[in-house]
N, C-alpha and C positions, 0 to 999 in steps of 0.2 A: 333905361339909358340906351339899351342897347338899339331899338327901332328907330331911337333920336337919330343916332352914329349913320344909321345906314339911310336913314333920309336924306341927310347932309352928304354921304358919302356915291349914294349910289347915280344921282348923276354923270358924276365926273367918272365913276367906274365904266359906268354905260358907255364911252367913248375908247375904253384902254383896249387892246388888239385883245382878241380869241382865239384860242387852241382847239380850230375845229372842233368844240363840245358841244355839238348838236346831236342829233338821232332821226331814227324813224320807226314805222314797224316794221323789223326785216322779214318776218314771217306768223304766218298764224294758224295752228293746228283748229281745225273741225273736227269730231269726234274721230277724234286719234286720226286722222290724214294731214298730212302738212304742206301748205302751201308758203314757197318762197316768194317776197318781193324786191320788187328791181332797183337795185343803186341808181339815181337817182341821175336824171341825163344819159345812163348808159343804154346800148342798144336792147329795146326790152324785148323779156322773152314770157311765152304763156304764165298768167300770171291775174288771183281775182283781187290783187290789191292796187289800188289805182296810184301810178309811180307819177311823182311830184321831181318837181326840178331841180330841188335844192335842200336838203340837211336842217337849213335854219329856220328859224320859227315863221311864223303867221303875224305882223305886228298887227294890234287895232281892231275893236270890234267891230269895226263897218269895214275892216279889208272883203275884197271878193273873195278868196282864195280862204276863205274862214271854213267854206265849206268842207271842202276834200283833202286840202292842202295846196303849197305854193305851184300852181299850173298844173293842179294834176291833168291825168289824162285818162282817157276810157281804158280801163282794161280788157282784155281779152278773154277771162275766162268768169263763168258764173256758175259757181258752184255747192253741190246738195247738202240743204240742211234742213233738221227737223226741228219742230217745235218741241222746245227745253233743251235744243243741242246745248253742250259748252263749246265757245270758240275762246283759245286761248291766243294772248295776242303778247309777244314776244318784241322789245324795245332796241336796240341798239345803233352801233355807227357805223356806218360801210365797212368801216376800217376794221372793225371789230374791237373798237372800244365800247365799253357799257357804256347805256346810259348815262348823261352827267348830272341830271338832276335830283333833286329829293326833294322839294318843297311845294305842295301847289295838289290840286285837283286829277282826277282821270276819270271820265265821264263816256259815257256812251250811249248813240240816238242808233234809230232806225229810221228807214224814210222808202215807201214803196215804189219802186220802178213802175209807176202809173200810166205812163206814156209809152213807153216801149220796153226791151230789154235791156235789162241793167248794164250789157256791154257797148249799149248805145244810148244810155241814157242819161242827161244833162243833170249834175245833181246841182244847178244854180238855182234849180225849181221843183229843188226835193220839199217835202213836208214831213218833219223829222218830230217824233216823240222818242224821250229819254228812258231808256231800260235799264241802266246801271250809274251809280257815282259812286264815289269812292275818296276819302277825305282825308281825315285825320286818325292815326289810332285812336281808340278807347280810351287810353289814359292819356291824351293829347301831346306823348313827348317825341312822334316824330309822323308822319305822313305815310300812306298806302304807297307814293311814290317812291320812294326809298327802297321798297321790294324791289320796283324796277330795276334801280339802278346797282343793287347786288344779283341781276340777272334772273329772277324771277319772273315770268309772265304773270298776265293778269287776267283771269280768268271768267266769263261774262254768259251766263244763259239768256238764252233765247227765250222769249214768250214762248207758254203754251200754248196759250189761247189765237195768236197771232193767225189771220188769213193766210193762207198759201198764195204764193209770188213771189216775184220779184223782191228783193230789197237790199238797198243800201245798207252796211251796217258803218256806222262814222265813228273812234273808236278816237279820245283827243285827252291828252294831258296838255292841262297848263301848267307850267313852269312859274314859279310866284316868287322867285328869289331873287327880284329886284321890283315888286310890284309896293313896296314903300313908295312910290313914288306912281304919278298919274301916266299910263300908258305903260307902264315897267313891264306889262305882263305879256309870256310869250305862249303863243299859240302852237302846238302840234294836232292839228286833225290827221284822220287817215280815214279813208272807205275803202271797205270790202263788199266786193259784189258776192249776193249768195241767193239762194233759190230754196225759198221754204218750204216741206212737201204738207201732205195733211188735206183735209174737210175745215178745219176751225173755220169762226166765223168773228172773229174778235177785231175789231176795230179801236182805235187810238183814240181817246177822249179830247185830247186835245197836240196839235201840232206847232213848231215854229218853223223859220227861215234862219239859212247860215247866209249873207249876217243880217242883223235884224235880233236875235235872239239872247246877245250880249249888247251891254254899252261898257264903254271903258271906265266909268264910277261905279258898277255896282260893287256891292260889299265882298264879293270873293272874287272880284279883276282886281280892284285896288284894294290893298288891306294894309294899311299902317302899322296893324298889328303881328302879320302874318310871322315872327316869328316871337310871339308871345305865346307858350308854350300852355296857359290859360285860356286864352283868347276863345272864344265860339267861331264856327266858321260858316259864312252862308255861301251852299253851291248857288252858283249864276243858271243863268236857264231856268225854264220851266222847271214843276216838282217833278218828281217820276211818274213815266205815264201807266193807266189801270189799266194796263196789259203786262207791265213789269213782272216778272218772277217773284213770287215771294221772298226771296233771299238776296233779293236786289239791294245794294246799297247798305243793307244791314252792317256790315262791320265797321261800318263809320258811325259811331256814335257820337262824335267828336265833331260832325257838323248836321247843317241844316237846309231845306229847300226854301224856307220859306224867310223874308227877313225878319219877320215877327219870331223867328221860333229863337230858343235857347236851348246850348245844353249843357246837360247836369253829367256830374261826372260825379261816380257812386263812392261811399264817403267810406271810409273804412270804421274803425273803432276808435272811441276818442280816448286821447290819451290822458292822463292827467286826474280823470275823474273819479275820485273815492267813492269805493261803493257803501250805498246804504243798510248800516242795519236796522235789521226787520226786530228785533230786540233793545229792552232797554238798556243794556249793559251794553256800557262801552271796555275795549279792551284795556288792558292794563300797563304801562310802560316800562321798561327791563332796560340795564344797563347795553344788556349784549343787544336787545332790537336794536337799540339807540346810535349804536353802534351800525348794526346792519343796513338801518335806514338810510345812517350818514355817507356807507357803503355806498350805494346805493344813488344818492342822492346826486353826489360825486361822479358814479359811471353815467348818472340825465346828463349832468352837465356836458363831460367827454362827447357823449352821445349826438347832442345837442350842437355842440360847437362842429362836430365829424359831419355831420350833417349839414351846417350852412356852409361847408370848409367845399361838401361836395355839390350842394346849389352853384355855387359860384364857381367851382371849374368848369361846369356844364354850360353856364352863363357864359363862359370865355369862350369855353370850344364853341358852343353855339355862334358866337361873333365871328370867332376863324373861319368857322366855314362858314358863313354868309360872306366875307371878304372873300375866300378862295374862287365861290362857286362866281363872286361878281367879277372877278380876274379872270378865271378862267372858260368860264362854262354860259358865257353872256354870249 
C-alpha cells in the first residue's frame, strides 16, 4: 500500500516549498589530514574539493553537471595519496544542519587527470571506474545513507593496485525518496582532487562518462519499490571496477550491480518445526504438559500478534517519514 500512497502522492509533494534540506561534502579527511570545502558561491579559499554553486541536487541523468556537481569549478589544491589510502568523506549543510536524507545509493568513481593537472583539469572528459557502492543494510531495514545523516562519514579505500597520478575521486549520494516516480531521483556528485603516489601499474578494465553512465529508468534511479523493505536493489552504473579494494561495497549485501543479480537475505531458524525422532517411541502425554503446551501455545499466539502489532508501526512510521522527507527535505 504503502509505495501505491507515494506514487500518487509524491508528485504534488515535489511542487510544496523546501526547508533548505540539501547538503554537500563539507570536508574530507586523507589519512588523518583534513581538508575543508567551500560553501557554495562563497569566496573560495584553498581547497581539493571542487565547490559547486548551490546545495540542491543534480536533476536528470543526462544533466551536464552529473559530473562534479551543480557548476562546479577547478579547485586549487591537489593533494597526497597513497594507494589503499582511506578518504573519509563527511556530508552536511553550510548551515550546519545534517544531512537530510536516508534513502537511496552512495557510490564512488575515479577518473585520471590524463590531460593535465587535476587543478586544471575539465572533468566533462573524465573516464571514470567505480571503487566503492554502498546500498542497503544486510537485513534490508534501512540504507548505508542514514549513517550520513546521523553524522557519520563514509569511509572509501583507495586502490592498491591503482597507477600513480592524477585523479579525480567523484564521491555521489543519490537521494531516492521520491524516485516512486519517473525522474524523482536527486543527484549529489562531489570531486576531490588527489595525487596518488606509488610504482603500481594497474589500470581500470573498464570506464564510463558522467552523463552518459545513468538513464533516468534504470532500476536503482527509478524504483517503485524503494521503500519495500524486501525489495532487492540494483546500483546504476557500471559493476565495480577490478581495481576496486577487496572490501569495496561489501557491506551492501542488500543490493546488486548487475540487473540480473538477486539478493538473499540469510534465513534464520524456522520456527514451528517439530523435531524428528530418531526412535520409535513416541513421547507420552501428561495432564501437567497439556497444560504447559497450552501455556505455551497462548504465549505463540501473544507473541505472534506483538509482532504483526510491531510490523505495522514500522509500516506507518516508514510512511511518516517518506511524507516528512517529501515536505521537507525535497
Amino acid at each position: 500500500m504503502l509505495p501505491h500512497l507515494l506514487l500518487v502522492l509524491s508528485p504534488i509533494l515535489a511542487f510544496l516549498p523546501s526547508a533548505a534540506a540539501h547538503g554537500i561534502v563539507t570536508k574530507v579527511v586523507i589519512d588523518g589530514t583534513t581538508y575543508t570545502g567551500n560553501v557554495p558561491n562563497a569566496q573560495p579559499t584553498d581547497s581539493p574539493i571542487r565547490q559547486i554553486a548551490d546545495i540542491g541536487p543534480v536533476k536528470g541523468a543526462n544533466n551536464p553537471y552529473l559530473n562534479c556537481g551543480l557548476a562546479a569549478q577547478l579547485a586549487t589544491m591537489v593533494v597526497p595519496a597513497n594507494p589503499g589510502s582511506v578518504i573519509q568523506f563527511f556530508w552536511g549543510n553550510p548551515g550546519g544542519q545534517n544531512w537530510p536524507h536516508n534513502t537511496g545509493p552512495i557510490m564512488t568513481y575515479m577518473a585520471a587527470c590524463d590531460t593535465s593537472t587535476c587543478d586544471k583539469f575539465n572533468g566533462s572528459t573524465a573516464k571514470w571506474f567505480k571503487i566503492d557502492q554502498l546500498g542497503k543494510k544486510p537485513d534490508g531495514s534501512a540504507w548505508y545513507q542514514k549513517d550520513v545523516m546521523n553524522e557519520q562519514p563514509i569511509a572509501v579505500t583507495l586502490p592498491t593496485q591503482v597507477a600513480p597520478g592524477g585523479y579525480l575521486v567523484r564521491h555521489e549520494i543519490i537521494a531516492l525518496h521520491l524516485a516512486v516516480t519517473l525522474g524523482g531521483a536527486e543527484f549529489y556528485p562531489s570531486c576531490t582532487q588527489i595525487l596518488v603516489g606509488g610504482s603500481q601499474t594497474g589500470t581500470p578494465d573498464q570506464t564510463v562518462s558522467f552523463p552518459g553512465a545513468y538513464n533516468d529508468n534504470d532500476p536503482g534511479i527509478y524504483d517503485p519499490n524503494v521503500y519495500d523493505d524486501t525489495a532487492a536493489y540494483t546500483f546504476p552504473g557500471p559493476p565495480l571496477s577490478n581495481l576496486a579494494s577487496a572490501s569495496s561495497g561489501t557491506p551492501s549485501d542488500a543490493g546488486s550491480s548487475s540487473p540480473a543479480a538477486t539478493a538473499t537475505k540469510g534465513s534464520g531458524t524456522t520456527k514451528g518445526n517439530k523435531p524428528t525422532s530418531t526412535s520409535g517411541a513416541q513421547p507420552t502425554s501428561s495432564p501437567s504438559s497439556s497444560k504447559v503446551i497450552c501455556r505455551l501455545n497462548k504465549r505463540g499466539t501473544s507473541l505472534t500478534r506483538r509482532a504483526m502489532g510491531i510490523a505495522q508501526h514500522k509500516h506507518r512510521v516508514g510512511f511518516m517519514r517518506a511524507i516528512r522527507d517529501a515536505f521537507y527535505y525535497s
